[in-house]
C-alpha positions as CSV (number, residue, x, y, z in Angstrom):
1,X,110.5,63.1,61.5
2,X,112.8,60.6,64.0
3,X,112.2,57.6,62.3
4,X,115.3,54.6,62.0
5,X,115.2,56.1,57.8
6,X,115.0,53.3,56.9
7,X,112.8,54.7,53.5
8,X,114.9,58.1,53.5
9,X,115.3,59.3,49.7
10,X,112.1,57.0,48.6
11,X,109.1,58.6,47.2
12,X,105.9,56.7,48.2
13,X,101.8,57.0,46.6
14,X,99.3,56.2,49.5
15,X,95.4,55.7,47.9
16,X,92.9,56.7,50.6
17,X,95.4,58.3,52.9
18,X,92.7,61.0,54.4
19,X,91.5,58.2,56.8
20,X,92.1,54.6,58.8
21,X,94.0,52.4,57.3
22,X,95.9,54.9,54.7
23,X,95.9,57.9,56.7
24,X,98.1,55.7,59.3
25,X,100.4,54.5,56.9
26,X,101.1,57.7,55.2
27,X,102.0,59.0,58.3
28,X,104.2,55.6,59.1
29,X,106.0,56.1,56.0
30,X,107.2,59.2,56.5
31,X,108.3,58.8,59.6
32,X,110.5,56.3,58.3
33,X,112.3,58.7,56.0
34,X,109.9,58.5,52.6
35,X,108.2,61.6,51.4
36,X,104.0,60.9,50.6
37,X,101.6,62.0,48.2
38,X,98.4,61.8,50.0
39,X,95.5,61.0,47.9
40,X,92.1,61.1,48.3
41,X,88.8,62.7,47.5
42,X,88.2,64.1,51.0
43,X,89.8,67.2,51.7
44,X,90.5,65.5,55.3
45,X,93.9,64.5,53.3
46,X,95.2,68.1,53.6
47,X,95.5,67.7,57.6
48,X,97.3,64.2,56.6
49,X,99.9,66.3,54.6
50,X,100.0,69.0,56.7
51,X,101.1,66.8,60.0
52,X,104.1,65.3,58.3
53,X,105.2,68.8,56.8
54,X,104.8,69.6,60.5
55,X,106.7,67.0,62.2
56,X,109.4,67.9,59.2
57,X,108.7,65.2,56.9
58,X,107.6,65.9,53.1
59,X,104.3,65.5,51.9
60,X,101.8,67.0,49.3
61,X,98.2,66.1,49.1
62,X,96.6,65.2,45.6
63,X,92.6,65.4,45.5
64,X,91.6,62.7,42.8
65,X,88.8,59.7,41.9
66,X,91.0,57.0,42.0
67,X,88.4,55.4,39.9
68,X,89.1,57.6,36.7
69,X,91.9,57.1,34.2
70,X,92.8,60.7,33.9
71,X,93.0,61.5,37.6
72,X,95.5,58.6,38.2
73,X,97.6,59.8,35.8
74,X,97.7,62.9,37.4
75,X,98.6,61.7,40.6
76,X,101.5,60.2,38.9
77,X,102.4,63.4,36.9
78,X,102.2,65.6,40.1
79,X,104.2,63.0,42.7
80,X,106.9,62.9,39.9
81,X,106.7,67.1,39.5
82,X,107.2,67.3,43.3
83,X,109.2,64.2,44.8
84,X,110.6,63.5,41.3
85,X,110.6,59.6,41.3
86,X,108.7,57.2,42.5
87,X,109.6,54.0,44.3
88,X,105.9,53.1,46.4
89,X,102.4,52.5,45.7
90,X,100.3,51.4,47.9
91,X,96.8,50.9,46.8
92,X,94.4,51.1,49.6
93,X,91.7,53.6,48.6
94,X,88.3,51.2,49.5
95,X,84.7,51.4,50.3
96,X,82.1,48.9,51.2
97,X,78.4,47.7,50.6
98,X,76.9,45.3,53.2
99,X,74.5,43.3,50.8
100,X,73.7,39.9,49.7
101,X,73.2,40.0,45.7
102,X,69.3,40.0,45.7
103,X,69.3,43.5,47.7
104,X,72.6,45.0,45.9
105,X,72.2,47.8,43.0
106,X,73.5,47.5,39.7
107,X,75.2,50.7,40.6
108,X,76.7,49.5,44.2
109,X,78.0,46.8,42.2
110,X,79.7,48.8,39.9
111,X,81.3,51.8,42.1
112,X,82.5,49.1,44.8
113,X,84.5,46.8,42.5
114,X,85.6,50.4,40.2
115,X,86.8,51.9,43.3
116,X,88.6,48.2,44.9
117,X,89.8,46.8,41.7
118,X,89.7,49.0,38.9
119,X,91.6,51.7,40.7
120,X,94.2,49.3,41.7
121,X,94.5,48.6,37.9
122,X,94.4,52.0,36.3
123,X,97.1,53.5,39.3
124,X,99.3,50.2,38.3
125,X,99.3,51.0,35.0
126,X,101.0,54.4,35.2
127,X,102.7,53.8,38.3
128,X,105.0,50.6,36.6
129,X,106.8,52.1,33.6
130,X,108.2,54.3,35.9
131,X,109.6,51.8,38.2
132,X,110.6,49.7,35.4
133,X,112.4,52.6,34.4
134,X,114.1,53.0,37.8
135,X,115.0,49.6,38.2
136,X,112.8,48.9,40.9
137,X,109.8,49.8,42.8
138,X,107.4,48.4,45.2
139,X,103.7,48.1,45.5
140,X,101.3,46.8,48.1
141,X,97.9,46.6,47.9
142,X,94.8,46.4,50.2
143,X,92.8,43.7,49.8
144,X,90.9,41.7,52.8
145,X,90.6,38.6,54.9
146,X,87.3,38.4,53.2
147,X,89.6,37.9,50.3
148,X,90.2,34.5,51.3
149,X,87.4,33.4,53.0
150,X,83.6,34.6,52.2
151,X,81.5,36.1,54.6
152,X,77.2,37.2,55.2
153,X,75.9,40.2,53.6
154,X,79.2,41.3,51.7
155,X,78.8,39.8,48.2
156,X,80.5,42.3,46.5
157,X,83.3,43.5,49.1
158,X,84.2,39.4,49.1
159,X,84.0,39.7,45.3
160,X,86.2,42.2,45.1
161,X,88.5,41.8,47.5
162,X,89.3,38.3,46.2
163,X,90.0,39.8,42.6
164,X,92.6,41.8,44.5
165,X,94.2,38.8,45.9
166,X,95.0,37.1,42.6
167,X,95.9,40.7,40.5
168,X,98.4,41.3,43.1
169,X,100.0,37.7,42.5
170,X,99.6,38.3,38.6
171,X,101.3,41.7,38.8
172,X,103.7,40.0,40.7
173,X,104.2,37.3,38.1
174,X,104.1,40.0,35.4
175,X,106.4,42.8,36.5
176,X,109.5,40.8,38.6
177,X,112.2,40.7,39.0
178,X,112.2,44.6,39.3
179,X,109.0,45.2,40.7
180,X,107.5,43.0,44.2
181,X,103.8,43.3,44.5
182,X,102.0,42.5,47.7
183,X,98.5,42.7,49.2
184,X,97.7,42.7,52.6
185,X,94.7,40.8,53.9
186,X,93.6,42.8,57.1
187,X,90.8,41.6,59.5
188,X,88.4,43.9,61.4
189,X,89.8,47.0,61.6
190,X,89.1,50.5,64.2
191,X,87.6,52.9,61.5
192,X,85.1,55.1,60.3
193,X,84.1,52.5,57.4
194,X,84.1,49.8,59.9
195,X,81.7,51.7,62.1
196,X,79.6,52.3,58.8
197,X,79.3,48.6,58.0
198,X,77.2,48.8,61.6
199,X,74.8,51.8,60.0
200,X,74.5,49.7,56.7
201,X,73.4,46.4,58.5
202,X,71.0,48.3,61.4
203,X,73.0,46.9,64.1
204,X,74.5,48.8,67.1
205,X,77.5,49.6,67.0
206,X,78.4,48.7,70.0
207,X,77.3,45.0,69.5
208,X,78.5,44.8,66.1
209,X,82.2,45.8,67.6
210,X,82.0,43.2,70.1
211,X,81.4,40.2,67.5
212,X,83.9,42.1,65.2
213,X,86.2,41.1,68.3
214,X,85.5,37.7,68.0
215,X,88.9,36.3,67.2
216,X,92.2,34.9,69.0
217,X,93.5,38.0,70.0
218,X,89.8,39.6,71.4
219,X,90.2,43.1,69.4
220,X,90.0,44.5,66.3
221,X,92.8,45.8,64.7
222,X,94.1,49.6,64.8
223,X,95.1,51.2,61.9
224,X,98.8,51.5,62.9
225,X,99.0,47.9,63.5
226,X,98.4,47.6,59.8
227,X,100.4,50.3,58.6
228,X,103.0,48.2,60.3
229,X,102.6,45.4,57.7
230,X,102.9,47.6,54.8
231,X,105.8,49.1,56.1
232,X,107.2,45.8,56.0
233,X,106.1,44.8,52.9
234,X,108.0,48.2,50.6
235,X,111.0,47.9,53.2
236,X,114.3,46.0,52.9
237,X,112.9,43.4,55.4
238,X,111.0,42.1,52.5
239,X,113.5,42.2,49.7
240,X,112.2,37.8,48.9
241,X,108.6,38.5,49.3
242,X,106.5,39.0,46.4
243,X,103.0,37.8,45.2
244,X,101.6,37.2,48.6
245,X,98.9,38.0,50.5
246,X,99.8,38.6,53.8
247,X,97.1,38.0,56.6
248,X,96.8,40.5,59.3
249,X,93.7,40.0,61.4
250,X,94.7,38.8,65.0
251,X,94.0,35.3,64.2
252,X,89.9,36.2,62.9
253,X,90.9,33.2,60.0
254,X,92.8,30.8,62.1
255,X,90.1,28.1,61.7
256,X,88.9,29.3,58.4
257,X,91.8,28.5,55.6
């Protein structure tokens, strides 16, 4: 892969890496010299791993529940068996229920914050000894601009997107000077779960799009625009940033914080 190499001989983790947002940064960072375990429960990962082994880049894909204390320490155990370190997590595996608290489940509840928090916590756990051990390490994770500023008929998503805000700047308190923790806050985003927030509220799709575009710069984002500011985030570009959350939503919260 004809990258600048800028991550050659680092070993990254990418969390929902089939699709959008991780799909586009697994592919960023190798590019940029760093080999990938893809993870996710769709087999759509494969194809992920598959194009950077094609485009001569290293990659293996890891099917696991994110959600499950086992299954992450696999993923550790089998990026270590392959790559044989590990310098890069990046935590974006997500999912969504548009709902105020009156209509949510009990069980929505439960699988959105175990798959947006809880994951972040149990992959962090066996992820940091080893970059402690290394000396170093980075990791990043995905949180949202509804984070930081609350938003209709996403109780939970806001809920759980803000708890990711302030673990990221505890881990970051926890595990420096060795370790930088990040989150990135993205706004309205071009993917699949994007287009199923539309299907979960009944609106069209094409309306919803528009409003989603409602913002200084009049789009919504693209995947590789966010990849972009993870890239910069486990680079050397970022070697004083740690414990932030850093806003990437073509202005959507301008006027809002």
């Amino acid at each position: 892969m004809q990258g600048s190499g800028q991550l050659s001989g680092k070993v990254a983790i990418v969390t929902g890496g089939a699709s959008g947002i991780g799909r586009a940064t697994a592919l960023l960072l190798a590019h940029e010299g760093a080999a990938v375990a893809v993870v996710d429960l769709n087999r759509e990962g494969e194809g992920v791993a598959s194009e950077i082994a094609g485009a001569g880049g290293h990659a293996v894909f890891v099917s696991a529940n994110v959600t499950g204390a086992a299954d992450c320490r696999g993923i550790v155990e089998r990026t270590l068996r392959e790559f044989g370190r590990l310098d890069i997590l990046f935590n974006n595996a997500g999912i969504t229920r548009r709902a105020t608290v009156v209509e949510l489940s009990e069980s929505d509840w439960d699988r959105v914050m175990a798959v947006n928090v809880k994951s972040i916590y149990l992959l962090s756990r066996e992820v940091i000894p080893q970059m402690e051990k290394q000396g170093a390490g980075t990791i990043v994770n995905t949180a949202s601009g509804w984070g930081l500023a609350g938003g209709a008929r996403a109780a939970v998503y806001c809920a759980s997107k803000g708890a990711v805000v302030l673990l990221t700047k505890a881990m970051a308190i926890d595990h420096g000077p060795r370790i930088r923790v990040n989150c990135i806050c993205p706004g309205d985003t071009d993917t699949s779960m994007l287009r199923n927030e539309a299907q979960q509220l009944r609106e069209d799709e094409t309306r919803f799009l528009a409003e989603s575009a409602r913002r200084p710069l009049a789009r919504v984002g693209r995947p590789e625009e966010i990849a972009q500011a993870v890239l910069y985030l486990v680079s050397d570009a970022s070697t004083f940033v740690t414990g932030t959350a850093l806003v990437v939503d073509g202005g959507g919260l301008a006027g809002a914080i």
